[in-house]
N, CA, C and O atoms as CSV, one atom per row, in Angstrom:
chain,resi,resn,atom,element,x,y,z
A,1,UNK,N,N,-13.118,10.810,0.831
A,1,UNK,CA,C,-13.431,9.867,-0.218
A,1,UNK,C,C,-13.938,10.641,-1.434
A,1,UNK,O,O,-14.657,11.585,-1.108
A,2,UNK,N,N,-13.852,10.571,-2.057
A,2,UNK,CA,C,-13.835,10.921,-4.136
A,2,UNK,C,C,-15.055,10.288,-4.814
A,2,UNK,O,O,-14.884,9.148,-5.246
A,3,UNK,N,N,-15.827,10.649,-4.917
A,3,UNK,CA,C,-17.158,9.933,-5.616
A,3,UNK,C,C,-17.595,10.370,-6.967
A,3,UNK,O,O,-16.838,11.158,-6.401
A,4,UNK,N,N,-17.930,10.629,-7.916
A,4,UNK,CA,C,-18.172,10.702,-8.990
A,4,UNK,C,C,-17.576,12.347,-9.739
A,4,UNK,O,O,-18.240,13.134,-10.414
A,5,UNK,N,N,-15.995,12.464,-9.278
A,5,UNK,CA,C,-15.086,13.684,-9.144
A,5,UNK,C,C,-15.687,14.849,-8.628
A,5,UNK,O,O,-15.784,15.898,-9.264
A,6,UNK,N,N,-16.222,14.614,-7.108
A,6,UNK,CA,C,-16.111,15.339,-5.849
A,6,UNK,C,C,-15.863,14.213,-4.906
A,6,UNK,O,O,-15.881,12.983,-4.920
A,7,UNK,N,N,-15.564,15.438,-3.868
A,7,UNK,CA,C,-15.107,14.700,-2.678
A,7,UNK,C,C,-16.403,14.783,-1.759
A,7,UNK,O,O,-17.084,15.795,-1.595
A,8,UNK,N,N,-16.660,13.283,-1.075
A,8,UNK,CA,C,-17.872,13.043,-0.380
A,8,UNK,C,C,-17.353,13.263,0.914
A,8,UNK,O,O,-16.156,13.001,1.031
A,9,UNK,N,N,-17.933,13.671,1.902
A,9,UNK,CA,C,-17.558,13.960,3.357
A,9,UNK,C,C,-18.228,12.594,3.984
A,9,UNK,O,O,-19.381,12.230,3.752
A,10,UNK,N,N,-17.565,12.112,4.573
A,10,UNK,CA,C,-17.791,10.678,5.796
A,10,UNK,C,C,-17.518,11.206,6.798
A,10,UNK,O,O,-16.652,12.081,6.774
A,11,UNK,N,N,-18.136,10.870,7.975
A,11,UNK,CA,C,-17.878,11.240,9.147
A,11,UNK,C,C,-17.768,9.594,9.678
A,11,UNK,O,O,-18.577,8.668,9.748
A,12,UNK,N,N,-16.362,9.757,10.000
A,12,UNK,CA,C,-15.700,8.645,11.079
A,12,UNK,C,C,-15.621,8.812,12.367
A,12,UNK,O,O,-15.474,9.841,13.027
A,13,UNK,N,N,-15.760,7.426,12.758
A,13,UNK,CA,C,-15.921,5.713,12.460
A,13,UNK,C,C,-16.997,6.014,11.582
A,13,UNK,O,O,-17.883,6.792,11.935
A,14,UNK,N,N,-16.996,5.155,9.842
A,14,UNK,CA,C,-17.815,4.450,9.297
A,14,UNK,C,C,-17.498,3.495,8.493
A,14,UNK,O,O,-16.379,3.251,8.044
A,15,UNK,N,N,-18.532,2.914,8.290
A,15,UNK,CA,C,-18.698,1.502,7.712
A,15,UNK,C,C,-18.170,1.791,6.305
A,15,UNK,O,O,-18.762,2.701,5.724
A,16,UNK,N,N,-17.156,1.187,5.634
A,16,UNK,CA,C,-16.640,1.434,4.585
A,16,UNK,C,C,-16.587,-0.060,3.423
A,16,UNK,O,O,-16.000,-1.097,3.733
A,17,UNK,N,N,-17.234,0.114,2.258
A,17,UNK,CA,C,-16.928,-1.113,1.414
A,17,UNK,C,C,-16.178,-1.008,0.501
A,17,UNK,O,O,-16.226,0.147,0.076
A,18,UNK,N,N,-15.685,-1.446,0.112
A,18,UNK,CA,C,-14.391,-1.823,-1.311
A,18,UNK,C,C,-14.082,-2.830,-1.832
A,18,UNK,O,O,-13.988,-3.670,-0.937
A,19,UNK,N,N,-13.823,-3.337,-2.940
A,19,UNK,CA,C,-13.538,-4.278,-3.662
A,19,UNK,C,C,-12.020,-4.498,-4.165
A,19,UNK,O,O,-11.344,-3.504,-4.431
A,20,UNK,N,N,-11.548,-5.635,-4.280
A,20,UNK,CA,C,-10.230,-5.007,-5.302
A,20,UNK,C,C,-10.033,-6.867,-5.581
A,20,UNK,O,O,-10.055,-7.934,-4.968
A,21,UNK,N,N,-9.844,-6.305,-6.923
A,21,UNK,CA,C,-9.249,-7.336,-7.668
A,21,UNK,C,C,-7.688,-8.047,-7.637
A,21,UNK,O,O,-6.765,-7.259,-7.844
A,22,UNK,N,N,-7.333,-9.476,-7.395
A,22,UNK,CA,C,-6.311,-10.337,-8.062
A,22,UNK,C,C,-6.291,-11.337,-8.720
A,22,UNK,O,O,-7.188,-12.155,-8.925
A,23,UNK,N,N,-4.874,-11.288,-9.203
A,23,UNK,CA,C,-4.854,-13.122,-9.830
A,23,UNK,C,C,-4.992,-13.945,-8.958
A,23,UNK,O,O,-4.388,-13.748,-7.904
A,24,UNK,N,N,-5.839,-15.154,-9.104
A,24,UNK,CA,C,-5.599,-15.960,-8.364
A,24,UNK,C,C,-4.738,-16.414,-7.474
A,24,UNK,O,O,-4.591,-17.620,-7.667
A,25,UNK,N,N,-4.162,-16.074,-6.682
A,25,UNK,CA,C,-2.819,-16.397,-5.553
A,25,UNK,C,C,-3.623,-17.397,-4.351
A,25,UNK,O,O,-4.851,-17.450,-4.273
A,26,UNK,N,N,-2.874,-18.014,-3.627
A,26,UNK,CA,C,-2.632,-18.497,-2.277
A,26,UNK,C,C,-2.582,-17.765,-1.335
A,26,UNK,O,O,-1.605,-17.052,-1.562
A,27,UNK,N,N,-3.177,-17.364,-0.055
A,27,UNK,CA,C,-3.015,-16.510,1.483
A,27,UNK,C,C,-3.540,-15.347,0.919
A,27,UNK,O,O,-3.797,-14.432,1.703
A,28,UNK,N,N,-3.850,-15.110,-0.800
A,28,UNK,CA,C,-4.694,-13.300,-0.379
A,28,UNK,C,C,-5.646,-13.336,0.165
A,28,UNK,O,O,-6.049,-12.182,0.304
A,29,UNK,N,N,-6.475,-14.221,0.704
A,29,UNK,CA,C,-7.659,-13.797,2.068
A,29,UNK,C,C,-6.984,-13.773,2.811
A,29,UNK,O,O,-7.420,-13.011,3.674
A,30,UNK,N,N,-5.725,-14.313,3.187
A,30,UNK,CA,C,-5.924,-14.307,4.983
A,30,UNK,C,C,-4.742,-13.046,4.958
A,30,UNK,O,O,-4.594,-12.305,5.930
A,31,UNK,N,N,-3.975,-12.926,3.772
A,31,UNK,CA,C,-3.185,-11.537,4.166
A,31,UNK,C,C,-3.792,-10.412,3.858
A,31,UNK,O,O,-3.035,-9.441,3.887
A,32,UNK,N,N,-5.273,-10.109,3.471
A,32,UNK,CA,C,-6.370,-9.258,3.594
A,32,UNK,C,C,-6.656,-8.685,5.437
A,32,UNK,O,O,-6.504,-7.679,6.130
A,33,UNK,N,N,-7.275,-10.463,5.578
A,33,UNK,CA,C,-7.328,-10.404,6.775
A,33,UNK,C,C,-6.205,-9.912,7.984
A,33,UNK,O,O,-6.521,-9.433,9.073
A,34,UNK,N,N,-5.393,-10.057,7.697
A,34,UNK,CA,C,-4.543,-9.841,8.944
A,34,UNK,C,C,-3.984,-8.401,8.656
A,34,UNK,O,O,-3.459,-7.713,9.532
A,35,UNK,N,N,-4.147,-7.995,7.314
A,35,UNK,CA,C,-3.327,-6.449,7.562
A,35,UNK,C,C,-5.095,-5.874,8.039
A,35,UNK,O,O,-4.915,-5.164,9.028
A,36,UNK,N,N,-6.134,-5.902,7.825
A,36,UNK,CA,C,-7.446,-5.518,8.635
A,36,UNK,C,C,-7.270,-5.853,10.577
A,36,UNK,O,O,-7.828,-5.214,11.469
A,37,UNK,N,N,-6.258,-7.119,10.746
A,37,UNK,CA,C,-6.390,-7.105,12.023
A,37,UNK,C,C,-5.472,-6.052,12.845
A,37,UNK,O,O,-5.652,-5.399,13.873
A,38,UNK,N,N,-4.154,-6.215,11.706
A,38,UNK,CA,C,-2.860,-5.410,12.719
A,38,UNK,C,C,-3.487,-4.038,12.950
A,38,UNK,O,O,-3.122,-3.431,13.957
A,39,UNK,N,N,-4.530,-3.384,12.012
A,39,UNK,CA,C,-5.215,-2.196,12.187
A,39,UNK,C,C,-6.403,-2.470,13.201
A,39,UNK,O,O,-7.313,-1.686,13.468
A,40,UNK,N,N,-6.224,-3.639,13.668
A,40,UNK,CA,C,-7.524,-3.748,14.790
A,40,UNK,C,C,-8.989,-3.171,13.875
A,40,UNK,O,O,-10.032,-2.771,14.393
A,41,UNK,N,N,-8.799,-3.236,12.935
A,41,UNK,CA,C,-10.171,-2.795,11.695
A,41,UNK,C,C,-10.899,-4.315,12.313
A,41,UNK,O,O,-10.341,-5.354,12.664
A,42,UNK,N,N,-12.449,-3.927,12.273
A,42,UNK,CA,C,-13.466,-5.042,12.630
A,42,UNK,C,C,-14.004,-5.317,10.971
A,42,UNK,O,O,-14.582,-4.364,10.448
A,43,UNK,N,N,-13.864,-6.326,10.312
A,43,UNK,CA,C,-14.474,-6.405,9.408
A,43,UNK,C,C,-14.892,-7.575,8.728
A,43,UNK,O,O,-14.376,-8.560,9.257
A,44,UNK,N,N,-15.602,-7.858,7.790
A,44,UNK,CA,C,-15.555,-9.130,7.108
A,44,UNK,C,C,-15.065,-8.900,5.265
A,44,UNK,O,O,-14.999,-7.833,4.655
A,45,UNK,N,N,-14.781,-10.324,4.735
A,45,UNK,CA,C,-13.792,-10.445,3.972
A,45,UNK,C,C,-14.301,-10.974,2.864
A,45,UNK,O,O,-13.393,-11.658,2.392
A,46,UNK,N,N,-15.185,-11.040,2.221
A,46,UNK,CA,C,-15.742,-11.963,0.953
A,46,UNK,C,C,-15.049,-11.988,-0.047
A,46,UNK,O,O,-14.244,-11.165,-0.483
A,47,UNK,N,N,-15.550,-13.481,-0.617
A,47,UNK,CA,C,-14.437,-13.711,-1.738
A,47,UNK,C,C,-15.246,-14.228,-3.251
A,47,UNK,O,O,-16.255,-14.921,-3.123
A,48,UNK,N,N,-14.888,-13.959,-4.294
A,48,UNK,CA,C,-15.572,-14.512,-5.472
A,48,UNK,C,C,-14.602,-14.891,-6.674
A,48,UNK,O,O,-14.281,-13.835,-7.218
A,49,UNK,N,N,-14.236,-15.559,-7.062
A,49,UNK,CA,C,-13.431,-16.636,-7.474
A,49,UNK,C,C,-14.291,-16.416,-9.566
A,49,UNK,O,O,-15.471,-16.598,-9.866
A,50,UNK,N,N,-13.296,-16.060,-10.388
A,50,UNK,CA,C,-13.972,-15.839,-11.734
A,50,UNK,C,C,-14.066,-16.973,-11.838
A,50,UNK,O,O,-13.450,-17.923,-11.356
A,51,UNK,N,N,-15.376,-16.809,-12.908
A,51,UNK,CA,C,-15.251,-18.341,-13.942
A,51,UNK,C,C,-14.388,-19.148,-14.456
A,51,UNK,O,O,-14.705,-20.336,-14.402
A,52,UNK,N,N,-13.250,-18.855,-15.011
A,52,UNK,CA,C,-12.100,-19.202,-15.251
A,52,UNK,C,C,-10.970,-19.631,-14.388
A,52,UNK,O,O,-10.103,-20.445,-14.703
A,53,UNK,N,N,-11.071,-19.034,-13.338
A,53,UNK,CA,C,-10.630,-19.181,-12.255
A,53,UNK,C,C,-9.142,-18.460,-11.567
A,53,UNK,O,O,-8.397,-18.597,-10.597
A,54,UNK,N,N,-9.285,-17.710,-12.663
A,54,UNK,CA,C,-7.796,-17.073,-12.644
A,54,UNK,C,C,-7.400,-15.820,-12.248
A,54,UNK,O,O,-6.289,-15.301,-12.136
A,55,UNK,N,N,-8.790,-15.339,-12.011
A,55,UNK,CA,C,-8.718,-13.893,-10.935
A,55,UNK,C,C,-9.724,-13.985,-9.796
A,55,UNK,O,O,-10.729,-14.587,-10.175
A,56,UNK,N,N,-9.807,-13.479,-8.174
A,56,UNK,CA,C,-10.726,-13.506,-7.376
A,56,UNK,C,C,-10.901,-11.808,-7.209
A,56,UNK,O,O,-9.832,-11.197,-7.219
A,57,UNK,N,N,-11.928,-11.131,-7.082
A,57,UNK,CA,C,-12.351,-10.169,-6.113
A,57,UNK,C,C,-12.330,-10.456,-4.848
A,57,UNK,O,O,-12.440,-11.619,-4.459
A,58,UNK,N,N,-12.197,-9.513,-4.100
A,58,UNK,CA,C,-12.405,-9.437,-2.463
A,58,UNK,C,C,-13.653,-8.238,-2.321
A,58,UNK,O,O,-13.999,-7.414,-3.168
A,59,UNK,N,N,-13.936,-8.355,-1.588
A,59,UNK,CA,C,-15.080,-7.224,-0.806
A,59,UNK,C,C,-14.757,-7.177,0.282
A,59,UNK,O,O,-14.651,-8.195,0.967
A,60,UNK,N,N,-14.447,-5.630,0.854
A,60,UNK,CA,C,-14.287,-5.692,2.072
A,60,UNK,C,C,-15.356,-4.936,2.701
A,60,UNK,O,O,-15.826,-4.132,1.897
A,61,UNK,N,N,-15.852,-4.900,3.714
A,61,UNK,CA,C,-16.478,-4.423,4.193
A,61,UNK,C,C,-16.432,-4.473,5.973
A,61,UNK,O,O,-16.713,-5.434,6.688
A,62,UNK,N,N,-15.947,-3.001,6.416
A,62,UNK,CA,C,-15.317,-2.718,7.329
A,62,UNK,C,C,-15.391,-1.387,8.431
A,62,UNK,O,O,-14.913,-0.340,7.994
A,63,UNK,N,N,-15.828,-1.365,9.506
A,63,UNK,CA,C,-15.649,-0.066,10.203
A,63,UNK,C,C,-14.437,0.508,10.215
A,63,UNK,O,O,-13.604,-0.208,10.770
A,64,UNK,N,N,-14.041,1.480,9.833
A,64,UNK,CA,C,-12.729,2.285,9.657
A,64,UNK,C,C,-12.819,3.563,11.029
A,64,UNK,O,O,-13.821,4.279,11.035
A,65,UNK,N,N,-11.934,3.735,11.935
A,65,UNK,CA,C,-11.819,4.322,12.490
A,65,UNK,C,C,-11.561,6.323,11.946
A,65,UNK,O,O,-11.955,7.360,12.478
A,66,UNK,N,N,-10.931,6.120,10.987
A,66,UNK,CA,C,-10.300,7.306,10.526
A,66,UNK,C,C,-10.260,7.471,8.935
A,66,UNK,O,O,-10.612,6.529,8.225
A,67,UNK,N,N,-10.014,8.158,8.624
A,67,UNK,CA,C,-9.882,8.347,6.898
A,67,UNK,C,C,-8.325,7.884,6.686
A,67,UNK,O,O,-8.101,7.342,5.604
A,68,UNK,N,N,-7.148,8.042,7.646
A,68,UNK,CA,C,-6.095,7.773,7.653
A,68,UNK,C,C,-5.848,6.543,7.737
A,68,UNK,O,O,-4.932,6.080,7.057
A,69,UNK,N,N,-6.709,5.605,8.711
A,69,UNK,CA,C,-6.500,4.094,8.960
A,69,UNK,C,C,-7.409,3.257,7.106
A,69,UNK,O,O,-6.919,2.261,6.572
A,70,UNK,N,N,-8.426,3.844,6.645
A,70,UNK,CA,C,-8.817,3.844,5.697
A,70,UNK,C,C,-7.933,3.329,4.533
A,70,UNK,O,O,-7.910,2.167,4.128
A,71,UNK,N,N,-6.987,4.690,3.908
A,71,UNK,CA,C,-5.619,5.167,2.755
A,71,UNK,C,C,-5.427,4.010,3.475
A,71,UNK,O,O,-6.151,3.045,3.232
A,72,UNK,N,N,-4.351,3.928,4.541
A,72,UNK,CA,C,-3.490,2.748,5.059
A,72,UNK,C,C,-3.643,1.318,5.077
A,72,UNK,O,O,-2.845,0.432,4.771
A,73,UNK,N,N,-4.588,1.278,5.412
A,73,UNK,CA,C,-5.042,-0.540,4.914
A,73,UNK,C,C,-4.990,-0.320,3.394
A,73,UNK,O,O,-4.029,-0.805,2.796
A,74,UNK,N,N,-5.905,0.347,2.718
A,74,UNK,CA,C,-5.859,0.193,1.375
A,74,UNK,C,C,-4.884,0.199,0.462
A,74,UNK,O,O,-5.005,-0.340,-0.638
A,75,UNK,N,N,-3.617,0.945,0.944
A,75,UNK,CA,C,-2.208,0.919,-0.039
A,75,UNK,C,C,-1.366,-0.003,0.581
A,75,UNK,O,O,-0.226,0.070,0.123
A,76,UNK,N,N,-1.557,-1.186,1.809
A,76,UNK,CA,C,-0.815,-1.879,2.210
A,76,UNK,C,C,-1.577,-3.392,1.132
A,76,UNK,O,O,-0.881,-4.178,0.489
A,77,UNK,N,N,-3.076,-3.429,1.217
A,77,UNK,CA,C,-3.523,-4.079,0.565
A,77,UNK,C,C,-3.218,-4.235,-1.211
A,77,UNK,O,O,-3.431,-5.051,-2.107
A,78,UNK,N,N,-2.773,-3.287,-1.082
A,78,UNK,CA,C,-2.460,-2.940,-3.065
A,78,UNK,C,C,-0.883,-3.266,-3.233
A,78,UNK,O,O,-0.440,-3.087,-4.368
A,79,UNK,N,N,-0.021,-3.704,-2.283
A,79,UNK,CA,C,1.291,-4.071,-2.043
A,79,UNK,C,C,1.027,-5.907,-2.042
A,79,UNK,O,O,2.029,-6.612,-2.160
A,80,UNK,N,N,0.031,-6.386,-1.943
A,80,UNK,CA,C,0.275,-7.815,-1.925
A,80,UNK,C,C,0.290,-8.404,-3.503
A,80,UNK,O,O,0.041,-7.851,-4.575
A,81,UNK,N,N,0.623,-9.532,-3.222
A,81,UNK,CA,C,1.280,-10.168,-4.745
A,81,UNK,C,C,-0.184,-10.623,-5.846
A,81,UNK,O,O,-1.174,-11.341,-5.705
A,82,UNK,N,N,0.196,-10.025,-6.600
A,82,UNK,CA,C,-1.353,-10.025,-7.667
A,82,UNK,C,C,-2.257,-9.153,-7.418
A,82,UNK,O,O,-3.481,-9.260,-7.340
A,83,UNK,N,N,-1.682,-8.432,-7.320
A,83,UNK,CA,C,-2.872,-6.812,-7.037
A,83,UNK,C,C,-3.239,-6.465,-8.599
A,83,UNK,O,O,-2.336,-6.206,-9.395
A,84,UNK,N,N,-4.508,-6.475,-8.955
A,84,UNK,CA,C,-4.666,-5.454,-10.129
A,84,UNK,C,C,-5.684,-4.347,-9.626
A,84,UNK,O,O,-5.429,-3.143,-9.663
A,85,UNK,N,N,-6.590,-4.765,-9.263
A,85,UNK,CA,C,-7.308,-3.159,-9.188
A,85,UNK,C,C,-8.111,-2.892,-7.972
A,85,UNK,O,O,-8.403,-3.846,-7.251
A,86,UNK,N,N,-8.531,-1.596,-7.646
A,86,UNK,CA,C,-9.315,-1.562,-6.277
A,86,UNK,C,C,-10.256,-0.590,-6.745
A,86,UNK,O,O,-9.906,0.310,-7.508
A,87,UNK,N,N,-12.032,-0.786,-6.119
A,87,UNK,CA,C,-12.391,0.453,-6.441
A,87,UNK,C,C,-13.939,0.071,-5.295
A,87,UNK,O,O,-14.807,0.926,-5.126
């Protein structure tokens, strides 16, 4: 993981959080959720909905087995419809 341009050492399994932004869509929680399940990732899924209503954040927050299962959820997650940003 990359933290303020170095690389931070994690030692896995750990608890990992992230955010990432879309447009408002239909099923992006539960297709959050289920690419976290097909990885058997244990996690929970929060959601916050803008004022306007036209973009939501997600928070994930999740035990990650590996730094590899990590990348992998995260660029499968950045493939769903209304992806703008993750960080």
């Amino acid at each position: 993981m990359i933290e303020n341009g170095t690389k931070k050492e994690i030692n896995y399994p750990a608890e990992i959080i992230f955010k990432s932004i879309f447009r408002n869509r239909p099923y992006t929680l539960e297709s959050i959720r289920s690419i976290l399940a097909e990885g058997l990732i244990a996690g929970e899924v929060a959601h916050r909905e803008s004022s306007g209503g036209k973009f939501i954040s997600y928070t994930v927050t999740a035990v990650f087995p590996s730094e590899e299962m990590l990348n992998s959820v995260c660029s499968k997650i950045t493939t769903l419809d209304g992806y703008m940003s993750m960080f």
